[in-house]
Rosetta silent file (secondary structure, phi, psi, omega in degrees, C-alpha in Angstrom):
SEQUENCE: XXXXXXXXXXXXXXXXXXXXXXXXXXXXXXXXXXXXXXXXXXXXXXXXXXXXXXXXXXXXXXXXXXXXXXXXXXXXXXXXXXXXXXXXXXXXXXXXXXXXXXXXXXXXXXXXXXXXXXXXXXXXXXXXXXXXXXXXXXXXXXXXXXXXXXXXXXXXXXXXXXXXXXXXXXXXXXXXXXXXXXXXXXXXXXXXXXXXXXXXXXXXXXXXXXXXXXXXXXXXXXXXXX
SCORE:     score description
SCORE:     0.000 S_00000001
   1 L     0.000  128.547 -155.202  -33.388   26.611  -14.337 S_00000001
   2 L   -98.512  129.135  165.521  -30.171   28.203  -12.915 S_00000001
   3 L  -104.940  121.094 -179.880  -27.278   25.263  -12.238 S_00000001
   4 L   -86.027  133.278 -169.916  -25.605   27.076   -9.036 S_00000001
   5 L   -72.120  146.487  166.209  -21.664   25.712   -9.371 S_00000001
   6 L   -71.593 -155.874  179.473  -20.972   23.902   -5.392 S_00000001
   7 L  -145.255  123.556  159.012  -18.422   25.840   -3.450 S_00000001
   8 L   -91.272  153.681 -175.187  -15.954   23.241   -2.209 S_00000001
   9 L   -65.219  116.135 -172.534  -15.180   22.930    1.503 S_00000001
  10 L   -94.512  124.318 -167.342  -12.419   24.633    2.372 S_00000001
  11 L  -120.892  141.753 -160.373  -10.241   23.672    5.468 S_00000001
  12 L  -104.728   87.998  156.725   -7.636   25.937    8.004 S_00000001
  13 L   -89.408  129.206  173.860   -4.931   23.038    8.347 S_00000001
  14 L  -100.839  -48.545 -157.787   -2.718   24.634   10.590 S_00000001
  15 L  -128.118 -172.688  169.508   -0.960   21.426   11.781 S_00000001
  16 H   -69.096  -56.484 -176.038   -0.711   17.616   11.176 S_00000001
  17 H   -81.611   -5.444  171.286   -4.085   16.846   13.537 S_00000001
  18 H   -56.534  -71.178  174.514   -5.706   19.574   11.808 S_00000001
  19 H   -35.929  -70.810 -133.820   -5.817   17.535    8.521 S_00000001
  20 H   -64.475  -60.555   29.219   -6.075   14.370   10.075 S_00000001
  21 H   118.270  -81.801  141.129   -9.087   15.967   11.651 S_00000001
  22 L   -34.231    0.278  119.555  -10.722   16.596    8.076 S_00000001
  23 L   -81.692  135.097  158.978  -10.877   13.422    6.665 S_00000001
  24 L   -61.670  116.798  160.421  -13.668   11.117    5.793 S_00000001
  25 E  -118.872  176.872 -178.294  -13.597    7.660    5.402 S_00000001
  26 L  -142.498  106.334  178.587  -15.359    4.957    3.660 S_00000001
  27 L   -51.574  133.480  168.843  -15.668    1.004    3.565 S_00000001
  28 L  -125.665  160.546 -164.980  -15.502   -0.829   -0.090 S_00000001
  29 L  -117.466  133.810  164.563  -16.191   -3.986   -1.173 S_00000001
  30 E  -141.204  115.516 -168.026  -13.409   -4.863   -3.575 S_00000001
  31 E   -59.331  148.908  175.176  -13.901   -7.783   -5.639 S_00000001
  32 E  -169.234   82.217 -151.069  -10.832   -9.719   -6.475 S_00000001
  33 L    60.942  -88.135 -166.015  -11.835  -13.042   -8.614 S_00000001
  34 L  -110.521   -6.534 -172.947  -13.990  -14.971   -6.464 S_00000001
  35 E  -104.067  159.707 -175.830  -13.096  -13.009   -3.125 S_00000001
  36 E  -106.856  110.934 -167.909  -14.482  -10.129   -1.311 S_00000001
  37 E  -120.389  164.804 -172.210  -12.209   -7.912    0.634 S_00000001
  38 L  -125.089   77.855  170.948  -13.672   -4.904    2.717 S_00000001
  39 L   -59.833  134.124  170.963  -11.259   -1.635    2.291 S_00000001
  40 L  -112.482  132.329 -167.901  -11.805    1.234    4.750 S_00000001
  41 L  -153.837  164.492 -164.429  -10.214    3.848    2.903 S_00000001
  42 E   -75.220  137.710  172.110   -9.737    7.652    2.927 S_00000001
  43 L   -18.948  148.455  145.895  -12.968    9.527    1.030 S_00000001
  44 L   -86.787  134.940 -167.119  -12.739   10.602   -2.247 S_00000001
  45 L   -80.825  159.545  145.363  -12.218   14.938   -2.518 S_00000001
  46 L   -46.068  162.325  156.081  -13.685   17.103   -5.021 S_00000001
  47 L   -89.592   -0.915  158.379  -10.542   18.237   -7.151 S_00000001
  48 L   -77.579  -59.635 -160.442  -10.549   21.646   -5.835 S_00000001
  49 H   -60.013  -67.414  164.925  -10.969   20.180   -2.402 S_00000001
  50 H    -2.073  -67.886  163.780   -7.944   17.914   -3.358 S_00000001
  51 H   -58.897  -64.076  163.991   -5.453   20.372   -4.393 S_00000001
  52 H   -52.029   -7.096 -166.465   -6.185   22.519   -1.226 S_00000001
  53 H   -92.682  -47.802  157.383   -5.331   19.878    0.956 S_00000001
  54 H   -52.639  -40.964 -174.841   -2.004   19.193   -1.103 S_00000001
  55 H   -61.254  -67.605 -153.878   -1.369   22.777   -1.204 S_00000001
  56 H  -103.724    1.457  163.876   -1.621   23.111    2.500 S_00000001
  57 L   -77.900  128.243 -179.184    0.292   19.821    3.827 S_00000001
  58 L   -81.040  126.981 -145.959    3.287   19.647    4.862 S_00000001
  59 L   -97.884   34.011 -171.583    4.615   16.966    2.296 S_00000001
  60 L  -132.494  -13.351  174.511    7.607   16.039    5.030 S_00000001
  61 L  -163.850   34.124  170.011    5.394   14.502    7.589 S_00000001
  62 L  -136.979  111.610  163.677    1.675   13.899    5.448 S_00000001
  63 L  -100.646   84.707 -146.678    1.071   11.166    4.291 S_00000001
  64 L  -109.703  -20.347 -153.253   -1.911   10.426    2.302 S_00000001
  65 H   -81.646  -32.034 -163.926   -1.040    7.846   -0.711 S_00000001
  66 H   -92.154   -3.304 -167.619   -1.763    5.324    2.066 S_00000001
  67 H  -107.851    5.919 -160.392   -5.023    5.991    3.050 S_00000001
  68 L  -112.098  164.627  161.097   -6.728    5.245   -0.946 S_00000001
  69 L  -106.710  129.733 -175.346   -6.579    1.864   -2.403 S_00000001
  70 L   -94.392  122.309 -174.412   -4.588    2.384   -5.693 S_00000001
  71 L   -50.189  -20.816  155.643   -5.100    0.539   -9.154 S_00000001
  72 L   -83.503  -30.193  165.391   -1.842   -0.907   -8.665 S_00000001
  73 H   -55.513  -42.592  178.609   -2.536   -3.028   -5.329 S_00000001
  74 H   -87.969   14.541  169.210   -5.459   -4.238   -6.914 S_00000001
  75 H  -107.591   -9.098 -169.059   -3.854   -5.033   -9.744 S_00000001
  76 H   -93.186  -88.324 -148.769   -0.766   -6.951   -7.687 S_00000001
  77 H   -44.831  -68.390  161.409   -3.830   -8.652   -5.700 S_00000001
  78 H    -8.612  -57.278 -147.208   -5.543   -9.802   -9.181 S_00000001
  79 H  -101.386  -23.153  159.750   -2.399  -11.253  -10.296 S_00000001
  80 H   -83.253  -49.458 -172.401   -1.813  -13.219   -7.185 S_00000001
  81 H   -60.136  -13.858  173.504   -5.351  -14.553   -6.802 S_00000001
  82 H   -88.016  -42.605 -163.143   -4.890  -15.565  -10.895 S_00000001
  83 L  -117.615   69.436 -167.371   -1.195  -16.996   -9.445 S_00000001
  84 L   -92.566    4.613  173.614   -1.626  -18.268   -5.839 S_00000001
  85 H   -62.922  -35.165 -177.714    1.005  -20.605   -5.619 S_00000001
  86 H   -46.752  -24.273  171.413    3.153  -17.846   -5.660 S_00000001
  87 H  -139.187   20.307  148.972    2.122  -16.861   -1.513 S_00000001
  88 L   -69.036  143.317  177.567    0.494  -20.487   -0.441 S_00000001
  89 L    74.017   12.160 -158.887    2.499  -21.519    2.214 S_00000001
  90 L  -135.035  132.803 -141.828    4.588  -18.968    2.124 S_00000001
  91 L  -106.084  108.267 -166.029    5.821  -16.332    4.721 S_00000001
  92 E  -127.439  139.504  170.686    5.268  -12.689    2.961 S_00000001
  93 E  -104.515   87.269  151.769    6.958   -8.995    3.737 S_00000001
  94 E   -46.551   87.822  170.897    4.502   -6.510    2.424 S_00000001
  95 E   -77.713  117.858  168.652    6.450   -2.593    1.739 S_00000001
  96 L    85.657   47.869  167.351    4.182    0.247    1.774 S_00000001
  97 L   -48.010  -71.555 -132.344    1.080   -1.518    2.345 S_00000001
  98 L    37.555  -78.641  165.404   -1.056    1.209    2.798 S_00000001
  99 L   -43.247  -53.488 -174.013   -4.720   -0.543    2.540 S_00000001
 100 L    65.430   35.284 -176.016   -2.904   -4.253    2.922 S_00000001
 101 H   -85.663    1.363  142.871   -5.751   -5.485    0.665 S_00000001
 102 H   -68.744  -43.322  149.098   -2.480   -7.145   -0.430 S_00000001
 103 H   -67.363  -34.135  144.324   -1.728   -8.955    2.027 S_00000001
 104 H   -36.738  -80.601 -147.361   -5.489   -9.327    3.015 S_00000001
 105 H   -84.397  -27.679  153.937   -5.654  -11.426   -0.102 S_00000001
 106 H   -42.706  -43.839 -178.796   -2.598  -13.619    0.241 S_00000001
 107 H   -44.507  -54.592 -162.031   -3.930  -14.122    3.635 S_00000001
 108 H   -52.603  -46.949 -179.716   -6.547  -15.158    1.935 S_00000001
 109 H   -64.448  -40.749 -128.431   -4.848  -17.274   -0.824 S_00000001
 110 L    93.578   -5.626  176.554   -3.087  -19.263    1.485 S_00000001
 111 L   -59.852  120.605  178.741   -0.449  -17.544    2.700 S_00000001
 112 L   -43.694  -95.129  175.501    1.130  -18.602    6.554 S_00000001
 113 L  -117.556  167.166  167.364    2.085  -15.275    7.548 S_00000001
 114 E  -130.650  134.524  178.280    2.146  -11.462    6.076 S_00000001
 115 E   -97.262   87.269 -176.062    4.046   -8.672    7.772 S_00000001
 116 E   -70.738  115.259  164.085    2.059   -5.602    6.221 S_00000001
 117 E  -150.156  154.188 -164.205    4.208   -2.381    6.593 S_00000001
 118 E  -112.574  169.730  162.396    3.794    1.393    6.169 S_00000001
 119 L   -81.957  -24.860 -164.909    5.932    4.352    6.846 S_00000001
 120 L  -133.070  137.090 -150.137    3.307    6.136    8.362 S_00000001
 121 H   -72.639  -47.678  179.666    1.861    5.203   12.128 S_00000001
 122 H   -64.801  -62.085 -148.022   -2.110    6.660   10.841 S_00000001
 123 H   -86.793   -9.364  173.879   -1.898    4.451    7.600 S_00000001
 124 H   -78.046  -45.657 -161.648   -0.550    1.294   10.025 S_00000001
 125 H   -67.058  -86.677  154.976   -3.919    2.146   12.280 S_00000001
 126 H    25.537  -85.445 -155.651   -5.799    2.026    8.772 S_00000001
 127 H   -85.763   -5.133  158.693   -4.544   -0.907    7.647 S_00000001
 128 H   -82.269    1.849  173.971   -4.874   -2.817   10.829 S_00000001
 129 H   -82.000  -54.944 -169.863   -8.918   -1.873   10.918 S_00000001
 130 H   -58.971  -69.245  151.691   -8.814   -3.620    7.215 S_00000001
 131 H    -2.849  -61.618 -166.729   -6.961   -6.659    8.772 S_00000001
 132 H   -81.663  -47.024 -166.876   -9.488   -7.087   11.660 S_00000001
 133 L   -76.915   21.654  158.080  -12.450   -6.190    9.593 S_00000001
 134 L  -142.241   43.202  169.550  -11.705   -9.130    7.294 S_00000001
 135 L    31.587   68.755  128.096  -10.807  -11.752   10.062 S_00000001
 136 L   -94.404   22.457 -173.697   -7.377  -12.121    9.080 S_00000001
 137 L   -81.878  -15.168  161.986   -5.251  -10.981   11.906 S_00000001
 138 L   -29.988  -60.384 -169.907   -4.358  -14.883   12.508 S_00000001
 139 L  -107.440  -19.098  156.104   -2.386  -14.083    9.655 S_00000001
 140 E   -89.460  118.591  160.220   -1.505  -10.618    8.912 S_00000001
 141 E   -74.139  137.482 -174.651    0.230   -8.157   11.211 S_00000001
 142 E  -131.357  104.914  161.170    0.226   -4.329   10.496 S_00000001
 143 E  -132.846  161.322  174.363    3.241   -2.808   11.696 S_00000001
 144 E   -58.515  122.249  143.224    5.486    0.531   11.106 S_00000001
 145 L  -108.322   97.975  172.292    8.585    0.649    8.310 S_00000001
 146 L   -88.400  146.269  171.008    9.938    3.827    7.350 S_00000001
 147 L   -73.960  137.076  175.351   12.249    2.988    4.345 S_00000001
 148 L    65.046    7.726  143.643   15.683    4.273    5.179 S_00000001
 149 L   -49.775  123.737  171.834   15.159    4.154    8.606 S_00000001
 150 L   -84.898  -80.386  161.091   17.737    2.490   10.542 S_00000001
 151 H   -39.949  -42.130 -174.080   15.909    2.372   13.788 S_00000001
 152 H   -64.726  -46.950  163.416   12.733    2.289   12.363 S_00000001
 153 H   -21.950  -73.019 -156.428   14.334   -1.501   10.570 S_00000001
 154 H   -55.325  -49.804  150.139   15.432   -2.225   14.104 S_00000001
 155 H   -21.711  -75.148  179.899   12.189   -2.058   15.839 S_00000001
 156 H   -58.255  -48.389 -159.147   10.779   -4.400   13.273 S_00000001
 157 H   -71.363  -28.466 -167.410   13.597   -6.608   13.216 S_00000001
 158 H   -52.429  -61.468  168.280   13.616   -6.578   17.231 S_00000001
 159 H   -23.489  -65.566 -143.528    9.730   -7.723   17.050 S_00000001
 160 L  -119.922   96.922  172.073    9.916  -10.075   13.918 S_00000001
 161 L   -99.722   20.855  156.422   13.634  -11.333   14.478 S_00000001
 162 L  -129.471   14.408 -170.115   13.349  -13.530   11.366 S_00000001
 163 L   -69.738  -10.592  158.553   11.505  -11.381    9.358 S_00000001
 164 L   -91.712  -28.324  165.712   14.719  -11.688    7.315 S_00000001
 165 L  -101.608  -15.627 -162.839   15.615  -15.151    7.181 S_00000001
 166 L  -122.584   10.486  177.575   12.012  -16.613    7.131 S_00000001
 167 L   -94.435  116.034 -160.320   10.839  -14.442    4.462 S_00000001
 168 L  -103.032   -7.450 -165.354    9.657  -16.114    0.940 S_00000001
 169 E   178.138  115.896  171.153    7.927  -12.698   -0.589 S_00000001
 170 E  -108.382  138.970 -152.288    8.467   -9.427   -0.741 S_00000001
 171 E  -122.852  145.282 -174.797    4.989   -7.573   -2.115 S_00000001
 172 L  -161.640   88.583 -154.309    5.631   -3.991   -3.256 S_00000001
 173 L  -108.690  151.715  152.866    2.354   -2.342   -5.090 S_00000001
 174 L    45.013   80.083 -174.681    2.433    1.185   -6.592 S_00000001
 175 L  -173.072  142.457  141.176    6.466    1.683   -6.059 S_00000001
 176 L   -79.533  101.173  168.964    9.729    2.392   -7.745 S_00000001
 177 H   -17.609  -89.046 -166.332   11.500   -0.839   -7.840 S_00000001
 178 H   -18.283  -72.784 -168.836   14.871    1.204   -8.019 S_00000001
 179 H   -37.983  -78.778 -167.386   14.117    3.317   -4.973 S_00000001
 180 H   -41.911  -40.424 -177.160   12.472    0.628   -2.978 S_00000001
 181 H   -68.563  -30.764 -174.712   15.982   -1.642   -3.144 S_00000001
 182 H   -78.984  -34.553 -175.132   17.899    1.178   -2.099 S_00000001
 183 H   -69.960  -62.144 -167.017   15.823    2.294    0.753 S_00000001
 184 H   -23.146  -74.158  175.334   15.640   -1.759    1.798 S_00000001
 185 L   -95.108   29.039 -175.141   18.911   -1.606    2.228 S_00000001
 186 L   -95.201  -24.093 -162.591   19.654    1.655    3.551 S_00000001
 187 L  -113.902   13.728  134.705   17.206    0.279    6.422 S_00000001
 188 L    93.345   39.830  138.222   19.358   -2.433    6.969 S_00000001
 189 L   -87.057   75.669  170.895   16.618   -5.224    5.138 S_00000001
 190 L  -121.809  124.781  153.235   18.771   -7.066    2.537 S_00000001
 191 L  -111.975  179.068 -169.136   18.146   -9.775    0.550 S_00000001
 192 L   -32.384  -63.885 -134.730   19.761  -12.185   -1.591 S_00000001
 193 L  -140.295  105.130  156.992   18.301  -11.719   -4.389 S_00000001
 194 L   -94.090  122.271  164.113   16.364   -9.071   -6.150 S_00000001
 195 L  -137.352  130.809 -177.138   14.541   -9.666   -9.548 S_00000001
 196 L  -146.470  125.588  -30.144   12.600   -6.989  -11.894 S_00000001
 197 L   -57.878  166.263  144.287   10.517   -8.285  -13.634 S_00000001
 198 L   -71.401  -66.413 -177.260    9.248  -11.471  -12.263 S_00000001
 199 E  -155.706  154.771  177.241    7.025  -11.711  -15.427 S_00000001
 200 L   -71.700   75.663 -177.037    5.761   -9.085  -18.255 S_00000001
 201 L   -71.189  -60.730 -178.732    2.083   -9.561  -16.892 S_00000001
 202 L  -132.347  141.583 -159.413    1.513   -5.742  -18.926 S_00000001
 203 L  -153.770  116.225  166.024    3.950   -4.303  -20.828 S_00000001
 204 L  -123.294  150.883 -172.853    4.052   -0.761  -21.787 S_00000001
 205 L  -143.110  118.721  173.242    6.317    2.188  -22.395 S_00000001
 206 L  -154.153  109.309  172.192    4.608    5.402  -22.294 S_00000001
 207 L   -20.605  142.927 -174.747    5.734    9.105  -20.591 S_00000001
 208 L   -59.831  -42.703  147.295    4.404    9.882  -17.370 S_00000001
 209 L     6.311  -92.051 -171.417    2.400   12.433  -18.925 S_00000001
 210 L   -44.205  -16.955 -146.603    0.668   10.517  -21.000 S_00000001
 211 L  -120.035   98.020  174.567   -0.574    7.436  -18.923 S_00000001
 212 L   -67.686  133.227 -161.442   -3.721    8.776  -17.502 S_00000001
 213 H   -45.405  -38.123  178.555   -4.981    7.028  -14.458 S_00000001
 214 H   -41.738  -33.917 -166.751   -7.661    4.281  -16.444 S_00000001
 215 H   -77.634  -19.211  177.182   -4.080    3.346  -17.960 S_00000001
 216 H   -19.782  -73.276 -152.628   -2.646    2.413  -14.426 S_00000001
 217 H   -87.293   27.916  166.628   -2.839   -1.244  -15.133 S_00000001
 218 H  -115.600   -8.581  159.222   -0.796   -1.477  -18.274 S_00000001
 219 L   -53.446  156.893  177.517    2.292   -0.772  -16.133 S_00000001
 220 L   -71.955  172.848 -171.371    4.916   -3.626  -15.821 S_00000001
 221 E  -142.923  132.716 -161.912    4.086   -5.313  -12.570 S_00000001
 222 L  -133.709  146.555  135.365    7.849   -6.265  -10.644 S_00000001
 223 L  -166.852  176.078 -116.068    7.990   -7.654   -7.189 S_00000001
 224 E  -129.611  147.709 -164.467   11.134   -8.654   -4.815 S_00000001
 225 L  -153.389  148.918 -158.412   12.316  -12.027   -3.934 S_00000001
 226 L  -119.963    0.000    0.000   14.598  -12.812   -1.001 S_00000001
């Protein structure tokens, strides 16, 4: 018996809607203690098909990190649903949602409101289909933030004109802390108070190399405090 190797699909992105155009998605069930949240999220590629796609995006206006749910959101989301006092009652700024099954599960948790926001207007669409498709839009909004954005800050702040003063938690999954403070307040978001860590939940030191995706969730876990 002959095993014939597949031929991966190969795609002419010319443009931005070309790509866009060429992905699949797919609803998940993603367990997170006792709750069920329902991700719609971009397909997973072959890694040939993967590479071509990277290869042929322009990495200046594609944006893709936003369409997967990542081992660090669901590892943020864990760790609130182990710790929910931390967003009952409490007014939450999500950066870089992508998915929002963070904010989904604060929602969930108890949290009043969550302001979910992405950089990119398709991963915003995204994460408001995850919002509606787990009857939480009472409480979560999915709107646009590019970091380091002036205007794009302005927008939001125009909307959400307390989204600065009435804000108890800032949620940051799968980010550099470092970065993320700098953009914040390059985009004319600053708060009081920043602290990294919050708590050693997992605490590792290992080269980027090295820490093979299974390992994701031995990263420190930081988030932002106004």
């Amino acid at each position: 018996m002959t095993n014939k190797k597949s031929t991966p699909k190969v795609w002419a992105l010319s443009d931005e809607a070309d790509w866009r155009a060429c992905v699949e998605y797919e609803t998940k069930c993603v367990v997170v203690g006792d709750l069920k949240v329902q991700v719609l999220q971009m397909e997973e590629l072959p890694v040939a098909a993967s590479l071509f796609m990277l290869a042929e995006m322009d990495a200046n206006v594609t944006e893709i990190s936003g369409t997967r749910l990542w081992t660090g959101s669901h590892f943020l989301s864990r760790y609130l649903w182990h710790h929910p006092e931390l967003v009952q009652g409490k007014h939450i700024l999500e950066l870089g949602a992508g998915t929002g099954i963070c904010s989904i599960v604060s929602s969930k948790l108890g949290a009043v409101k969550c302001l979910a926001t992405d950089g990119d207007e398709q991963v915003v669409e995204l994460l408001a289909k995850n919002v509606y498709m787990n009857t939480v839009e009472d409480v979560v909004t999915a709107r646009s933030l590019f970091w380091g954005d002036e205007p794009s800050a302005q927008t939001l702040l125009d909307e959400f004109p307390d989204a600065l003063t009435n804000v108890d938690i800032v949620l940051a999954a799968d980010v550099t802390h470092d970065v993320v403070e700098k953009q914040i307040i390059d985009s004319g978001l600053k708060f009081k108070e920043i602290k990294l860590p919050a708590e050693s939940v997992a605490d590792a030191t290992v080269e980027l190399e090295e820490c093979p995706v299974e390992d994701a969730e031995r990263a420190k876990l930081y988030y932002i405090t106004k």
